[in-house]
N, C-alpha and C positions, 0 to 999 in steps of 0.2 A: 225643608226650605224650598220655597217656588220661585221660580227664573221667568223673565219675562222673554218669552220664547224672540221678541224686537229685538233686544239685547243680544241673544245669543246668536241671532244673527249677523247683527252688526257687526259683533267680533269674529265671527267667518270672515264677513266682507272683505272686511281689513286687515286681515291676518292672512288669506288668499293671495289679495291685491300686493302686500305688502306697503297701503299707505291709506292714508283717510281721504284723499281727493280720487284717487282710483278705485278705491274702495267704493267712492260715493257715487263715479262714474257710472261705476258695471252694475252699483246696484238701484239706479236712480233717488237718491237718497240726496242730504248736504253733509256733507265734511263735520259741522259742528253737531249736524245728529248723531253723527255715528260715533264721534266723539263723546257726547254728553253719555249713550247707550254704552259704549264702553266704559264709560268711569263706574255709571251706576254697576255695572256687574263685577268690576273688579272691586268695588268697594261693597257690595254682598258675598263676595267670596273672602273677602279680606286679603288678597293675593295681588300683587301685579301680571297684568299677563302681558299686557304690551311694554317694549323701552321704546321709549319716543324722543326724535333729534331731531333739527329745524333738519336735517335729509332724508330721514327714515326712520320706518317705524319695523321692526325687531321685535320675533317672539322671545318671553323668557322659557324658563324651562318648563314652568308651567301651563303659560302659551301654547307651548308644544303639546304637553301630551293631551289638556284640554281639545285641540282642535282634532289630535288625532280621533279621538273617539267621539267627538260630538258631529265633524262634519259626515260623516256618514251617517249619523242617526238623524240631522235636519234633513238631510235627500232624504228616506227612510218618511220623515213625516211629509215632505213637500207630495212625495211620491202619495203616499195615505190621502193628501186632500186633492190631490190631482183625480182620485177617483170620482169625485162627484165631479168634476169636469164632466165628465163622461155622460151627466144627466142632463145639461143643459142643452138649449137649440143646437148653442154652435160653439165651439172650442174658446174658450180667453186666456191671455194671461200672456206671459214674457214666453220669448225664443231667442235664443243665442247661439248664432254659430261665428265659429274659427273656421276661415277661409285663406287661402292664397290668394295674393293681388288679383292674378290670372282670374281666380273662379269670380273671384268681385266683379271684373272687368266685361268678361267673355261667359262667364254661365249665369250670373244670378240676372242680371240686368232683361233677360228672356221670363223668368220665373216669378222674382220677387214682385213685381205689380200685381199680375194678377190672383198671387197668392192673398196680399193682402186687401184685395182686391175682394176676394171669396168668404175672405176668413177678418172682415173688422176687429173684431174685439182681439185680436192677436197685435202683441206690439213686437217687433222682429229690431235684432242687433248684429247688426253683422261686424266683428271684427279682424278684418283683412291683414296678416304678417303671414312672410315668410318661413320663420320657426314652425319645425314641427313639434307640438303642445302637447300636454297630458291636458284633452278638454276639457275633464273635471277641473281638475285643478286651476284651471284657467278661468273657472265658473260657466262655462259654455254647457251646451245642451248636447252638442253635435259640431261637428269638422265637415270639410272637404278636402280631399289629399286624392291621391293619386294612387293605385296600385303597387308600385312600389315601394308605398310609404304607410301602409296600413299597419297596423298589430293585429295579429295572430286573436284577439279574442273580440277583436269588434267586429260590430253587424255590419256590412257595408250594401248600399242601394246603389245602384246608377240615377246619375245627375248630369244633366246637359249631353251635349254630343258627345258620341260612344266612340268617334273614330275623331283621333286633331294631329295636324302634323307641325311639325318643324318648318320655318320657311324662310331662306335668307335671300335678302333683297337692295340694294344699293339704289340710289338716284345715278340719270342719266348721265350728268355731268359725270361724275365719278367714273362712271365702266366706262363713258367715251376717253378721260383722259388715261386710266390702266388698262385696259381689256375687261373685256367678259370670259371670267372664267367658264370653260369646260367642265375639268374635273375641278373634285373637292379641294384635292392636293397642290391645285393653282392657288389656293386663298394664301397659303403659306407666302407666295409674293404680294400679297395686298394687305391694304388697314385694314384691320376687321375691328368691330368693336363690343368688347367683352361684355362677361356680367361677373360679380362676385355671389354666388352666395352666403346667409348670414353665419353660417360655419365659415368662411373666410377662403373657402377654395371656387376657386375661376370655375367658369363655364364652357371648361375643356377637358378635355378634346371636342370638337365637335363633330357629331358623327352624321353620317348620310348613307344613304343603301340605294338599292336602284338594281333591281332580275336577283336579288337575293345576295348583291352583294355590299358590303359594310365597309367604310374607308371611313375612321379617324383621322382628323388633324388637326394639329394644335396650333392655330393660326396668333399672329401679336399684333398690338394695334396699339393706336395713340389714345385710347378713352375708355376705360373700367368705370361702370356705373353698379352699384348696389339692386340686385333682385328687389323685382315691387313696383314701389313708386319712383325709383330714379330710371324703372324702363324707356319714360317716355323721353328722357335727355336722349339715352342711344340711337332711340328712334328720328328725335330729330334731327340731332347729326347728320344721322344718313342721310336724313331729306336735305339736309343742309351740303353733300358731300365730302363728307368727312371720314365713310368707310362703309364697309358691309355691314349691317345688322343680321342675328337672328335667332328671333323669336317666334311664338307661336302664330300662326298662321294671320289665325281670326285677329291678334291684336296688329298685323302689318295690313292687313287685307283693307281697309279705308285708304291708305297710304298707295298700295297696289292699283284699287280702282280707280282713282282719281289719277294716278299718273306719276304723283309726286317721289315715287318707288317703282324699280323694275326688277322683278323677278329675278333674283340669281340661282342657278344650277337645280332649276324648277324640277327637270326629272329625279336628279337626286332627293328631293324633300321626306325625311323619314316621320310615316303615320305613327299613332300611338296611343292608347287605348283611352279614351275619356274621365272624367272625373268620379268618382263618388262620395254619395253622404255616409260617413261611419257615424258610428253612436255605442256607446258601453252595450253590452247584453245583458247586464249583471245587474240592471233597475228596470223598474217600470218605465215604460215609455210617459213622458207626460201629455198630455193632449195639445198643447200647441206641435209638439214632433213630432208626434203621431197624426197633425191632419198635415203637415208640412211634408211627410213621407206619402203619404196618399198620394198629396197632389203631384209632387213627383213622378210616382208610377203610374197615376195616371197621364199623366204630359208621356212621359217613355213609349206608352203602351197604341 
C-alpha cells in the first residue's frame, strides 16, 4: 500500500500542533488542507487517528503509536533530502527557531537582517515564549536558552553577546519622592515591580553581587507582570513612577539613555553569561541551520 508522503505529513502537523489552524500556522499550509490530507489517510488506513471537537483535536490510540514511529522516520527523510541542499549555490528552505522574548528582542534583531540578507532563499520563523520546549517536538529546528537551561545532549553555539547583566532602574520622580537606595537590602522598603514566570513562580529573590559579594532580597510591590511580552507594562510603570524595575540591561538601556530611567544600585548589577543556539546531535544538521550556525560563528569570531 503507498501513502502520499503530503498526507503523512499533514498528520505530524496536526497531531504536533495539537490543532488544524496551528498545524497550518507552523507549517504554512490552510486548515482545510490539512484536513482534507488527513481524511484521505485515515480513510486508506481504514482507522481514525485524529478525534476532533469544535476545541480540539485529540490523538486516538492509534494516532499515538502511528506518530510515534513515523515522526522520526519523516526527519530521517527531510534529513535524506536536505542533502542535496548541499549541492545547490546557496542553502533554501524553512528555519524555525524557539527563542525567549529577551533573545527576540535583544539578540536576533543584530543578526536576523543580515542573515536573511546573505542567505534569500532561506524563509526564517521565529517563535518567541517563555516555556522551555522539547524543539522537536515543538517542530523547530533549534532554540535559544541560556546555560542553565540546556540539556545534557544538545549541541550548543554562542549567540549574541557573551557577557549581559541584570540592571535595575526607576524614574526620577520615584527615587526623589523614596530615596535612592544604596544597598540591595534597601529595596525591601520600596515598590519594586515583579515578574512571574510561566511555571507560576516570581522573580525572586533578586540577586546582586558587587568584589565577590552576593545579597538576595525578596523585595514586594504593587504590579506582577508575566515574563515576555507583559515586560514592557513593568517597564513603563517605572517610567511612569510606579516602582523599581529590573531587567536585562540591554532591554532598560533606551529608557537609561534617554533619561526617562535612572540607574538604581549600578555597582551592584550582576553579569551573566550570554545566550546560545542549541540544536539535537542525534540528526543531521539541515542546510538552512547549518548556514544560520556559520553565520553566527562567524559574527562571534
Amino acid at each position: 500500500m503507498k501513502f502520499d508522503l503530503g498526507d503523512l505529513n499533514a498528520f505530524v502537523a496536526v497531531a504536533r500542533a495539537r490543532g488544524f489552524r496551528e498545524g497550518a500556522r507552523q507549517s504554512g499550509t490552510s486548515p482545510s488542507g490539512l484536513s482534507e490530507a488527513v481524511r484521505r489517510l485515515e480513510a486508506q488506513l481504514g482507522v481514525r487517528l485524529l478525534n476532533r471537537t469544535t476545541r480540539s483535536v485529540v490523538l486516538t490510540e492509534a494516532g499515538h503509536g502511528l506518530l510515534e514511529r513515523l515522526g522520526p522516520a519523516l526527519t530521517e527523510v527531510e534529513s535524506a533530502l536536505d542533502v542535496v541542499n548541499g549541492f545547490r549555490n546557496q542553502p533554501a528552505g524553512s528555519l524555525r527557531l524557539n527563542v525567549p522574548v529577551s533573545a527576540a528582542r535583544l539578540v536576533l534583531p543584530g543578526i536576523v537582517p543580515p542573515f536573511l540578507a546573505a542567505y534569500p532563499g532561506i524563509r526564517l520563523e521565529v517563535v518567541a515564549e517563555e516555556s522551555f520546549v522539547d524543539v522537536l517536538a515543538a517542530g523547530c529546528d533549534a532554540g535559544i536558552r541560556y546555560e542553565e537551561r540546556l540539556e545534557q545532549d544538545m549541541i550548543a553555539v554562542p549567540i549574541g553577546p557573551r557577557v549581559q547583566r541584570f540592571a535595575a532602574a526607576a524614574s526620577a520622580a520615584y527615587l526623589d519622592r523614596h530615596g535612592r537606595p544604596e544597598h540591595p537590602r534597601e529595596l525591601l522598603d520600596h515598590a519594586c515591580l515583579l515578574g512571574r514566570f510561566p511555571s507560576g513562580a516570581l522573580t525572586t529573590p533578586w540577586e546582586f553581587e558587587r568584589d565577590g559579594e552576593v545579597v538576595r532580597v525578596d523585595p514586594t510591590g504593587p504590579l506582577i507582570v508575566g515574563l515576555g511580552g507583559a515586560a514592557d507594562l513593568a517597564v513603563e510603570a517605572a517610567v511612569a513612577g510606579v516602582g523599581i524595575v529590573k531587567l536585562f540591561e540591554g532591554w532598560l538601556r533606551p529608557h537609561l539613555d534617554s533619561g526617562a530611567l535612572e540607574p538604581v544600585l549600578e555597582p551592584w548589577w550582576q553579569g551573566f553569561s550570554g545566550p546560545f543556539l542549541y540544536y539535537p546531535g542525534r540528526r543531521l544538521v539541515p542546510a538552512p541551520l547549518r548556514a544560520f550556525i556559520d553565520f553566527i560563528r562567524a559574527d562571534q569570531s
